[in-house]
N, CA, C and O atoms as a GROMACS GRO file, in nm:
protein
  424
    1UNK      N    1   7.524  12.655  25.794
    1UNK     CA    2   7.413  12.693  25.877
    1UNK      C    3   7.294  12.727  25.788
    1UNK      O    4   7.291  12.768  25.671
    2UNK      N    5   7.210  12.703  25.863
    2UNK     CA    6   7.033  12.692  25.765
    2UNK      C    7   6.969  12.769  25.852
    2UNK      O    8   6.967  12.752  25.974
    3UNK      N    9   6.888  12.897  25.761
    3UNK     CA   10   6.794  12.975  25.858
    3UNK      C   11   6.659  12.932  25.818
    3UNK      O   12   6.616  12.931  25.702
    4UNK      N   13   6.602  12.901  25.912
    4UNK     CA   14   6.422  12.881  25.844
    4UNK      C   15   6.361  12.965  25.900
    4UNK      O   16   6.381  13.000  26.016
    5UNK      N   17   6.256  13.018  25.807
    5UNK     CA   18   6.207  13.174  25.845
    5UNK      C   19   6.042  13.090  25.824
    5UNK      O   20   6.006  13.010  25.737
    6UNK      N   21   5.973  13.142  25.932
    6UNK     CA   22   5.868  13.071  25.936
    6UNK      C   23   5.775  13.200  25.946
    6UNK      O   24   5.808  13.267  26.045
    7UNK      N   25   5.658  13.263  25.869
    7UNK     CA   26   5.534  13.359  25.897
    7UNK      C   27   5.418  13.271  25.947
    7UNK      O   28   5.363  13.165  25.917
    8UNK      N   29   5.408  13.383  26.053
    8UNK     CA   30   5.288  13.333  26.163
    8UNK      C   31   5.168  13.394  26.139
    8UNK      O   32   5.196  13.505  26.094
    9UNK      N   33   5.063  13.382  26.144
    9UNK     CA   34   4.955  13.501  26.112
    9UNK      C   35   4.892  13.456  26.259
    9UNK      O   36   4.852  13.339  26.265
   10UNK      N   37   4.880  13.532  26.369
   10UNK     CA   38   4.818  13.484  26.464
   10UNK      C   39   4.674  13.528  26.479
   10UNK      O   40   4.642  13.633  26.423
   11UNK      N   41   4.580  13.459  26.550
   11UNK     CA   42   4.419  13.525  26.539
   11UNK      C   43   4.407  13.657  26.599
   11UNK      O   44   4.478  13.673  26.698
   12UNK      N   45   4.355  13.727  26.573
   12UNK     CA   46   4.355  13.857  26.648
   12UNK      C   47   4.272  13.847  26.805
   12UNK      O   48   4.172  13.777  26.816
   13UNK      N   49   4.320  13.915  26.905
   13UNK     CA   50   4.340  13.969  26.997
   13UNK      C   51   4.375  13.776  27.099
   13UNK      O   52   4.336  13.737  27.209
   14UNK      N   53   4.459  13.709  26.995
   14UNK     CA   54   4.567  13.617  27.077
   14UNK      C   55   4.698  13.605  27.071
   14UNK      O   56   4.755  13.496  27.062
   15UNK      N   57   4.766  13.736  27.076
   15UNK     CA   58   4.905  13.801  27.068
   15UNK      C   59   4.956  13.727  27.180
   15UNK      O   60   5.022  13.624  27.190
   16UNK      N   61   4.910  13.800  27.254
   16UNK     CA   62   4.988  13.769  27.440
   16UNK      C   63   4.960  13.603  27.491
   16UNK      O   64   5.031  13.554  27.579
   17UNK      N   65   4.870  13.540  27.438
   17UNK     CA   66   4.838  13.442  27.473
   17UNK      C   67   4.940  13.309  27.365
   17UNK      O   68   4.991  13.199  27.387
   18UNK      N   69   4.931  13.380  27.278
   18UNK     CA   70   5.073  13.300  27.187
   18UNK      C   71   5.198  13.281  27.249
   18UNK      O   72   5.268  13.185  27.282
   19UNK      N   73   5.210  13.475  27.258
   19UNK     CA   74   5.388  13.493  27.336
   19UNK      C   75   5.388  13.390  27.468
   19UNK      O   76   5.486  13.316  27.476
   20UNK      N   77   5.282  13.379  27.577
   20UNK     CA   78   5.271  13.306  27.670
   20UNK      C   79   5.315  13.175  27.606
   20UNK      O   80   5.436  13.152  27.610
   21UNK      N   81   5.237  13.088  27.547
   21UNK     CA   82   5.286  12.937  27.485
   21UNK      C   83   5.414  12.922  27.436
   21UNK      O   84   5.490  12.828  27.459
   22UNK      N   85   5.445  13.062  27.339
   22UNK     CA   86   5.594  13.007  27.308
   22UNK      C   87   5.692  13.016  27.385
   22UNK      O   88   5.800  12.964  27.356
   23UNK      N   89   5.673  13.080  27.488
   23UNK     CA   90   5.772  13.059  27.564
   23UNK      C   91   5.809  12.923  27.660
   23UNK      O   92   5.897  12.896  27.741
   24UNK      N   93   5.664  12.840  27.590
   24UNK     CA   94   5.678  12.665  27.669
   24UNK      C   95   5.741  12.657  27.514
   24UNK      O   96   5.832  12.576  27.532
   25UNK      N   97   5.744  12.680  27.426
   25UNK     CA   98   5.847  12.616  27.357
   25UNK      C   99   5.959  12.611  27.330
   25UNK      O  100   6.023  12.534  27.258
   26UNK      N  101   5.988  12.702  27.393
   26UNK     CA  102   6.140  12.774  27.357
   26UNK      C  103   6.266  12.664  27.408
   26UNK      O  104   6.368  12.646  27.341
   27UNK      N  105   6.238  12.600  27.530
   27UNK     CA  106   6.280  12.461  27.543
   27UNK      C  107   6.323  12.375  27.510
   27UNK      O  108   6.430  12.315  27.519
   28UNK      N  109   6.175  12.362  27.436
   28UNK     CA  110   6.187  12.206  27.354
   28UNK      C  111   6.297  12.241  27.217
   28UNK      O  112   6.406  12.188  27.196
   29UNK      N  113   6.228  12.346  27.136
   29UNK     CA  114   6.383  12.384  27.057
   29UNK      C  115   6.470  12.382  27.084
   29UNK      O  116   6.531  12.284  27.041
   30UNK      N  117   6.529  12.452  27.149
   30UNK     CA  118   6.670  12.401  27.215
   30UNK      C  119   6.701  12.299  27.260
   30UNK      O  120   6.817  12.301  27.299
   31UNK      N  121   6.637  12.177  27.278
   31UNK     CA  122   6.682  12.061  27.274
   31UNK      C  123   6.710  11.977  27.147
   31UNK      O  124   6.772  11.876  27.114
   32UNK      N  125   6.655  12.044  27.112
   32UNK     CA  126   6.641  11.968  26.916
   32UNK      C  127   6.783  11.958  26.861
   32UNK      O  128   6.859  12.054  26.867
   33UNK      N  129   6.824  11.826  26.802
   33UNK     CA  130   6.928  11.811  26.736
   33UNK      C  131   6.972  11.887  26.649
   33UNK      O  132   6.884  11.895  26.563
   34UNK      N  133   7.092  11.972  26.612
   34UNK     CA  134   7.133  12.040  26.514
   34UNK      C  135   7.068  12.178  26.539
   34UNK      O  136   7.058  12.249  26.439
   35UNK      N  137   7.026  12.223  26.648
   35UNK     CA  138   6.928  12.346  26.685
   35UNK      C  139   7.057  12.460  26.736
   35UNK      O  140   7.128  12.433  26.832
   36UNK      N  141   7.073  12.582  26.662
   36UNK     CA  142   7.174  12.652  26.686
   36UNK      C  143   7.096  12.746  26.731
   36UNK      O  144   7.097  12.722  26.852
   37UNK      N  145   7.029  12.838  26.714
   37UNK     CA  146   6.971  12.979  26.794
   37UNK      C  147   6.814  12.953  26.729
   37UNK      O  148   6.787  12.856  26.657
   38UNK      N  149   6.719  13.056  26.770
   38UNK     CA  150   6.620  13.150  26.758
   38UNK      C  151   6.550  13.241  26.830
   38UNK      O  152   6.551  13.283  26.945
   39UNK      N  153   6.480  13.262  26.716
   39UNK     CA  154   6.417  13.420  26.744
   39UNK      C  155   6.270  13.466  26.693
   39UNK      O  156   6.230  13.478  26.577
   40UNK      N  157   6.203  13.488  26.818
   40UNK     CA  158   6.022  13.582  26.746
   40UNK      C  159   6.021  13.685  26.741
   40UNK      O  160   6.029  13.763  26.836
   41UNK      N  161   6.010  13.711  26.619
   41UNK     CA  162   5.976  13.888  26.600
   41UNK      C  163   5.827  13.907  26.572
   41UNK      O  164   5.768  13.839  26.487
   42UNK      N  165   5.762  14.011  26.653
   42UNK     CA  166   5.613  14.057  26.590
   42UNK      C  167   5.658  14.200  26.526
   42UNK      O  168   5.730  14.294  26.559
   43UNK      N  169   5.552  14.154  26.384
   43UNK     CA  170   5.583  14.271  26.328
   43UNK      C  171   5.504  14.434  26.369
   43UNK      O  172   5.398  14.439  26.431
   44UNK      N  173   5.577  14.556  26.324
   44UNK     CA  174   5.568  14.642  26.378
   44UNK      C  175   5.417  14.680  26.282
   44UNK      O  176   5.300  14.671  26.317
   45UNK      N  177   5.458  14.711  26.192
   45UNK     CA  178   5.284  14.743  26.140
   45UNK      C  179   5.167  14.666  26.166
   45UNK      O  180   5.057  14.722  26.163
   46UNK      N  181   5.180  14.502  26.202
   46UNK     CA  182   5.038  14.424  26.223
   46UNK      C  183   5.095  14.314  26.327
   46UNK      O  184   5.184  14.229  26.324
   47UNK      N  185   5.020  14.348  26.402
   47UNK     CA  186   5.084  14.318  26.521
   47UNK      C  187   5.039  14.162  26.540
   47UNK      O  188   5.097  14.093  26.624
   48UNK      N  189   4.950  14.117  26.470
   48UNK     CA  190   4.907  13.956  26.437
   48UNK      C  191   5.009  13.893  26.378
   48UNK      O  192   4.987  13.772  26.391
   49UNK      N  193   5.116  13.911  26.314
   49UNK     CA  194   5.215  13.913  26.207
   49UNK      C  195   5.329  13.884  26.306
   49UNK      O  196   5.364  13.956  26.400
   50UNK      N  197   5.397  13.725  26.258
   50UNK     CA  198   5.552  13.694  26.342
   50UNK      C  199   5.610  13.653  26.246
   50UNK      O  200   5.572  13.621  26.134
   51UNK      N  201   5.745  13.656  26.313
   51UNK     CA  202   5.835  13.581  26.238
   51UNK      C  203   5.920  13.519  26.333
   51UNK      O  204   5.966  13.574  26.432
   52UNK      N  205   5.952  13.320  26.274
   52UNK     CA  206   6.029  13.301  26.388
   52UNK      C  207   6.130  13.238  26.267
   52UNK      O  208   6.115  13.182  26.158
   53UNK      N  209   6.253  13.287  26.364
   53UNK     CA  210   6.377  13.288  26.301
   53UNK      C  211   6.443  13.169  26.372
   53UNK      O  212   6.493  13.188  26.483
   54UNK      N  213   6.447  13.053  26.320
   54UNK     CA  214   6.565  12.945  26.381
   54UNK      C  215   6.678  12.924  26.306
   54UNK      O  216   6.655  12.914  26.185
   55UNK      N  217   6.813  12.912  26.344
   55UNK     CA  218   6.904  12.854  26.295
   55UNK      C  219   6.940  12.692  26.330
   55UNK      O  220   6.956  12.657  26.447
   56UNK      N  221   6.948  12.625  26.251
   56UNK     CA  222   6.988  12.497  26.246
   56UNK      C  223   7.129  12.483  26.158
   56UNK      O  224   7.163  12.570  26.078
   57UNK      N  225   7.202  12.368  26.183
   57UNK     CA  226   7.352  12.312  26.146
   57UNK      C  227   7.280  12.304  25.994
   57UNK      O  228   7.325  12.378  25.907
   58UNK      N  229   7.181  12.225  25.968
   58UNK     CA  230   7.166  12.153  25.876
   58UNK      C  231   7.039  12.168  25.819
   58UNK      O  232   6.965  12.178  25.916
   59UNK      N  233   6.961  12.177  25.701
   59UNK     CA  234   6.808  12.150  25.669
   59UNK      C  235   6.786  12.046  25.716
   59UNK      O  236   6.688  12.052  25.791
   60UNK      N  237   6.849  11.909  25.706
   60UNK     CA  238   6.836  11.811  25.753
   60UNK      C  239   6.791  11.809  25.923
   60UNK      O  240   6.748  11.710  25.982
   61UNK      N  241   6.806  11.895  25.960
   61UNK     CA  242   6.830  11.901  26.125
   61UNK      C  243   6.670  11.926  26.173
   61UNK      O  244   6.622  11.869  26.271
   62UNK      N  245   6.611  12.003  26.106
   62UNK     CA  246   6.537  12.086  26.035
   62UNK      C  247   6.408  11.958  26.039
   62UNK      O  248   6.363  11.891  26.133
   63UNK      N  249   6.376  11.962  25.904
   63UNK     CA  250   6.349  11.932  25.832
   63UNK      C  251   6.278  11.731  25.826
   63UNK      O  252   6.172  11.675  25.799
   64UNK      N  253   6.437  11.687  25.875
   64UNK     CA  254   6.387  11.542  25.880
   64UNK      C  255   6.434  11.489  26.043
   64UNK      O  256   6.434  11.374  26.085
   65UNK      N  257   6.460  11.569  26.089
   65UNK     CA  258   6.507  11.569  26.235
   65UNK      C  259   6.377  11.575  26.296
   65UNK      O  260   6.297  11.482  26.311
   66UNK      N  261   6.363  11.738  26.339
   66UNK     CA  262   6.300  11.778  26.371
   66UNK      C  263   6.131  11.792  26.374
   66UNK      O  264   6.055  11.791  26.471
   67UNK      N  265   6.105  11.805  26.234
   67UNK     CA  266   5.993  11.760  26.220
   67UNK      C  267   5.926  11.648  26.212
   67UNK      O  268   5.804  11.666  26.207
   68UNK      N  269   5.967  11.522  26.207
   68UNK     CA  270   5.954  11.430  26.225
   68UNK      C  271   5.954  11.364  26.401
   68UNK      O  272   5.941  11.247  26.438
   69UNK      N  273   5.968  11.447  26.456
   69UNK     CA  274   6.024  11.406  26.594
   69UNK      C  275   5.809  11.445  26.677
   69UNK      O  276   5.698  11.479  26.635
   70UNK      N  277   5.876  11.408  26.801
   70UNK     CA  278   5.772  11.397  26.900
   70UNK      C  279   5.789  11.497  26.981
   70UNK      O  280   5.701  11.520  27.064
   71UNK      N  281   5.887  11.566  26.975
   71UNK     CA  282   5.933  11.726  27.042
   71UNK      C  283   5.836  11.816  26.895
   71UNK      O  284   5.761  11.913  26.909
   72UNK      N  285   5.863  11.761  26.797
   72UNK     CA  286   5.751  11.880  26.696
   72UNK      C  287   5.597  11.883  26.735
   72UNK      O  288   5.514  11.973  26.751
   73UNK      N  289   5.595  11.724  26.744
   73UNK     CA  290   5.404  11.751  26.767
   73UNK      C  291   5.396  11.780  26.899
   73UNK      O  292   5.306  11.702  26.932
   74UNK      N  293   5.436  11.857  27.026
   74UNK     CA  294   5.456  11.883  27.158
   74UNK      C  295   5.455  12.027  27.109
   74UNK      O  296   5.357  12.096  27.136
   75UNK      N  297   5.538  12.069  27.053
   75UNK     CA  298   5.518  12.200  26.993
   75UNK      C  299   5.396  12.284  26.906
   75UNK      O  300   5.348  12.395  26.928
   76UNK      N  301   5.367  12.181  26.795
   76UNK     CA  302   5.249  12.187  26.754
   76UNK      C  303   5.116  12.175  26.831
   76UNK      O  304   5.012  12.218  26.783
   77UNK      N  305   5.121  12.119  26.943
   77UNK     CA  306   5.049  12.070  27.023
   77UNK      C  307   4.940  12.219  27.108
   77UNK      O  308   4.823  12.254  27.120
   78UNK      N  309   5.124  12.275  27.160
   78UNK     CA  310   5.130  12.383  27.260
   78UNK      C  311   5.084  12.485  27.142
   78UNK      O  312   5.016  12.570  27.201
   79UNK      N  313   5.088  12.517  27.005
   79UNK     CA  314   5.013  12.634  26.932
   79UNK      C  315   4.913  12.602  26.845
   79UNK      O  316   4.887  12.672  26.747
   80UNK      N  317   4.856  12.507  26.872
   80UNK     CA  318   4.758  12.498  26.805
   80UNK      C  319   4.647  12.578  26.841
   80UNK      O  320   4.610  12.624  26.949
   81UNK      N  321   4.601  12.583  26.722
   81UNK     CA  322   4.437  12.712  26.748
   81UNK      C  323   4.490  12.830  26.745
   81UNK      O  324   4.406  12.907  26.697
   82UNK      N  325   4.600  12.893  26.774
   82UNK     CA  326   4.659  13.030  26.758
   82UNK      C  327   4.680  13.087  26.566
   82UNK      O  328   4.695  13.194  26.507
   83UNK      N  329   4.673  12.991  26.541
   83UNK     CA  330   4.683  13.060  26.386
   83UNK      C  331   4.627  13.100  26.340
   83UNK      O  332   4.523  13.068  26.396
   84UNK      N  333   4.582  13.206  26.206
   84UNK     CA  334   4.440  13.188  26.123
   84UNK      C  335   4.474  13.114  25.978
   84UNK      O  336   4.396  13.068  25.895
   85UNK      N  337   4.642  13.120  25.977
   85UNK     CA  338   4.662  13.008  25.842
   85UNK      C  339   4.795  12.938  25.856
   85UNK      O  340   4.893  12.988  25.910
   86UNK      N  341   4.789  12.824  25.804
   86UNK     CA  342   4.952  12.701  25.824
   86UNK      C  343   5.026  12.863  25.795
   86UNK      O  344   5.004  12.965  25.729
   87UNK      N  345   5.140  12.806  25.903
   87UNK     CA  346   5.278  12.913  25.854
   87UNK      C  347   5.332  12.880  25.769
   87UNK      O  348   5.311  12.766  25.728
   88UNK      N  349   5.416  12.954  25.712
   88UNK     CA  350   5.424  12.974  25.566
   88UNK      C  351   5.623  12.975  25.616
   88UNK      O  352   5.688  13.050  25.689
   89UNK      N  353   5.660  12.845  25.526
   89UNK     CA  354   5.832  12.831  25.604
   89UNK      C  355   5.932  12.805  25.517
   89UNK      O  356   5.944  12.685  25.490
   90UNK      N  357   5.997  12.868  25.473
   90UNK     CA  358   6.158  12.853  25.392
   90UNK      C  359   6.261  12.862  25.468
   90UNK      O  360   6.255  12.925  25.573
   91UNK      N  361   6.361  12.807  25.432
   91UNK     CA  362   6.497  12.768  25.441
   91UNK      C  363   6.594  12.863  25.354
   91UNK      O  364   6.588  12.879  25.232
   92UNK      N  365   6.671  12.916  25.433
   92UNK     CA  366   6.804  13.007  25.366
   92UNK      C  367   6.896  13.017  25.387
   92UNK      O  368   6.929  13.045  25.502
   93UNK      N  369   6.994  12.999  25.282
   93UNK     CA  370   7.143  13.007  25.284
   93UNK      C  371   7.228  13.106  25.320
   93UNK      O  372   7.213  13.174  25.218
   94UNK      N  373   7.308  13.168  25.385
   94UNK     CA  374   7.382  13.302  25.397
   94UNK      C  375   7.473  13.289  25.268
   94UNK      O  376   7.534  13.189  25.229
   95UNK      N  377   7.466  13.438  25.203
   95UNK     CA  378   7.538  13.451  25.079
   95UNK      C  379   7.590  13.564  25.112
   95UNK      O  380   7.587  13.642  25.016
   96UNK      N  381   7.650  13.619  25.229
   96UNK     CA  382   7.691  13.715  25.268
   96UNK      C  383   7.762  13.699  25.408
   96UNK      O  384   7.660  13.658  25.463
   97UNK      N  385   7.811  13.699  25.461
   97UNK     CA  386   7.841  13.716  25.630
   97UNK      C  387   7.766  13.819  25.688
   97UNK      O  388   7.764  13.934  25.644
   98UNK      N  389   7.682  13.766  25.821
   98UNK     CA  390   7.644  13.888  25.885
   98UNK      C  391   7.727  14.047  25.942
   98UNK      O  392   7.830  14.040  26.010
   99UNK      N  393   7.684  14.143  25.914
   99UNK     CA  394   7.725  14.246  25.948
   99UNK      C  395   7.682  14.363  26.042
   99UNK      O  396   7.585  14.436  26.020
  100UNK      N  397   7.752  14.369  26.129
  100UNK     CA  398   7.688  14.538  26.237
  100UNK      C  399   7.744  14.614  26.221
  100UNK      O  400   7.845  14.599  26.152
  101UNK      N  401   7.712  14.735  26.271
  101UNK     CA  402   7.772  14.850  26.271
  101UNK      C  403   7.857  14.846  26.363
  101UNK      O  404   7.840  14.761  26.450
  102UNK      N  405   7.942  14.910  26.371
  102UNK     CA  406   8.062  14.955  26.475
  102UNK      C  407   7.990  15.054  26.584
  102UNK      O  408   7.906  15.142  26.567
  103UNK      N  409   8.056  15.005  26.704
  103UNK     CA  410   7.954  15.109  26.815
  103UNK      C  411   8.078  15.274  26.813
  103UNK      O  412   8.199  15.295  26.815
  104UNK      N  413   7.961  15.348  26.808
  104UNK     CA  414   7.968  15.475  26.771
  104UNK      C  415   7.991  15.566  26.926
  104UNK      O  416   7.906  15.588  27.012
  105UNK      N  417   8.139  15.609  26.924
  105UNK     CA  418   8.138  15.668  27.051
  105UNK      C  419   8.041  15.791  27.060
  105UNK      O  420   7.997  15.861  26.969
  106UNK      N  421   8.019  15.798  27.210
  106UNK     CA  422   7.916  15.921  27.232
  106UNK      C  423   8.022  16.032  27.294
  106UNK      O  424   7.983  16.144  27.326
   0.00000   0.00000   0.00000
């Protein structure tokens, strides 16, 4: 499994108007070949500031799948103008297994 961590810098005061669009995308990802989960986080100190978290099978899935496809520029399509710079996107390996805490009786 491949995480690509993508930083968003969105224009200021088009927060809500982003969250609105991505949620037309949320879709089309999930249709995407090799597309296992994701996730938008806005960050807590700057609230212009995301992060979207996808998991894919493969970089390949990713990468020459995906971006290459006509579901990407549909996507690109739906956020364009929301940025103030290209997102900024790496790919990562798990070198650990994820871990939670144990739920803590009350």
């Amino acid at each position: 499994m491949i995480l690509q961590v993508a930083s968003l810098m969105v224009r200021p005061g088009r927060e809500a108007a982003f969250e609105q669009a991505f949620a037309k995308v949320e879709p089309i990802l999930r249709d995407a070949g090799g597309y296992l989960s994701h996730e938008l986080r806005r960050s807590v100190e700057n609230a212009q500031h995301y992060a979207l978290l996808v998991e894919w099978r493969r970089i390949e899935d990713h990468t020459l799948g995906f971006v290459k496809s006509l579901a990407f520029e549909r996507v690109r399509s739906l956020l364009q103008g929301f940025f103030e710079a290209a997102p900024e996107v790496e790919h990562f390996l798990a070198v650990c297994p994820r871990a939670e805490r144990e739920p803590v009786a009350d």
